[in-house]
Kinemage of the C-alpha trace (Angstrom):
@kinemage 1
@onewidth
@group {chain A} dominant
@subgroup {mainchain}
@vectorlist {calphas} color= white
{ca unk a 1} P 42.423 -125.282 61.492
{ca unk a 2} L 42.821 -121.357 60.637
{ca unk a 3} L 42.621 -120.568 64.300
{ca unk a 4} L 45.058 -123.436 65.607
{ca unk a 5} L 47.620 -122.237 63.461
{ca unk a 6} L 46.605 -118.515 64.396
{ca unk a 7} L 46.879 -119.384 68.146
{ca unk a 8} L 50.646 -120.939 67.659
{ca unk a 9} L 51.612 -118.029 65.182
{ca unk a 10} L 50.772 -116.207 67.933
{ca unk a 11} L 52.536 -118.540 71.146
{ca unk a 12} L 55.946 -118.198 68.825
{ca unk a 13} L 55.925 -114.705 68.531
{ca unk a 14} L 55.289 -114.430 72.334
{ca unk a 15} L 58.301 -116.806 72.353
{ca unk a 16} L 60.554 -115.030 70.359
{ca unk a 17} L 59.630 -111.824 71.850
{ca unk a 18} L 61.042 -113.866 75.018
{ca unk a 19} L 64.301 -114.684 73.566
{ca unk a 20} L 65.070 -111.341 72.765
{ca unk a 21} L 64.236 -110.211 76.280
{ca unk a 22} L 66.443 -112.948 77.002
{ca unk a 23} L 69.799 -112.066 74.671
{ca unk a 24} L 69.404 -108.555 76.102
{ca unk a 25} L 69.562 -109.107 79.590
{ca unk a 26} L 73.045 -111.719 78.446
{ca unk a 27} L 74.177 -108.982 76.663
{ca unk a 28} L 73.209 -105.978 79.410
{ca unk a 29} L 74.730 -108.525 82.701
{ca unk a 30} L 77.702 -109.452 80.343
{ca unk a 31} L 78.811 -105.715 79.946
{ca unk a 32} L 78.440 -105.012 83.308
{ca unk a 33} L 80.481 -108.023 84.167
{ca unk a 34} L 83.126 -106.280 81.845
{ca unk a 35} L 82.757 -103.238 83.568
{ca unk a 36} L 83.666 -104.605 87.301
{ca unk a 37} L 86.081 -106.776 85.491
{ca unk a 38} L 87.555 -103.441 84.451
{ca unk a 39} L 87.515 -102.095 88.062
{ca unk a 40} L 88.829 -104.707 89.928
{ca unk a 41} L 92.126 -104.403 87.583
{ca unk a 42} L 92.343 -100.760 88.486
{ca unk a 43} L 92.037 -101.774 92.079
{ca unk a 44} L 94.642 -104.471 91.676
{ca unk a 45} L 97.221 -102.307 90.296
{ca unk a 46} L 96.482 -99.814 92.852
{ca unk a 47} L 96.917 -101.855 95.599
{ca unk a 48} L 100.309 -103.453 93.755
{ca unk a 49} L 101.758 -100.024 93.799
{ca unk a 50} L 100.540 -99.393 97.524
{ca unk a 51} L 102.655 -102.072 98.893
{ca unk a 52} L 105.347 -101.332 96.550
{ca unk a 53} L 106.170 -98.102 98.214
């Protein structure tokens, strides 16, 4: 019985070890997704005031 609940102490910290893998790579592909966000409005505006002229 010791070892059972051993073994799945063990499976859920290999899980939760997971998630966090999981949040972090939301988190790291969500700021990047800011970032180009962020650059395509620079380009935008740029390319406003290029056919402005």
């Amino acid at each position: 019985m010791q070892k059972e609940l051993d073994n799945l102490k063990d499976v859920m910290n290999i899980e939760k070890k997971n998630l966090e893998m999981a949040f972090y790579e939301c988190d790291k592909f969500n700021t990047m997704c800011y970032e180009k966000d962020v650059e395509l409005k620079v380009f935008e505006k740029i390319h406003e005031e290029l056919k402005a002229r």
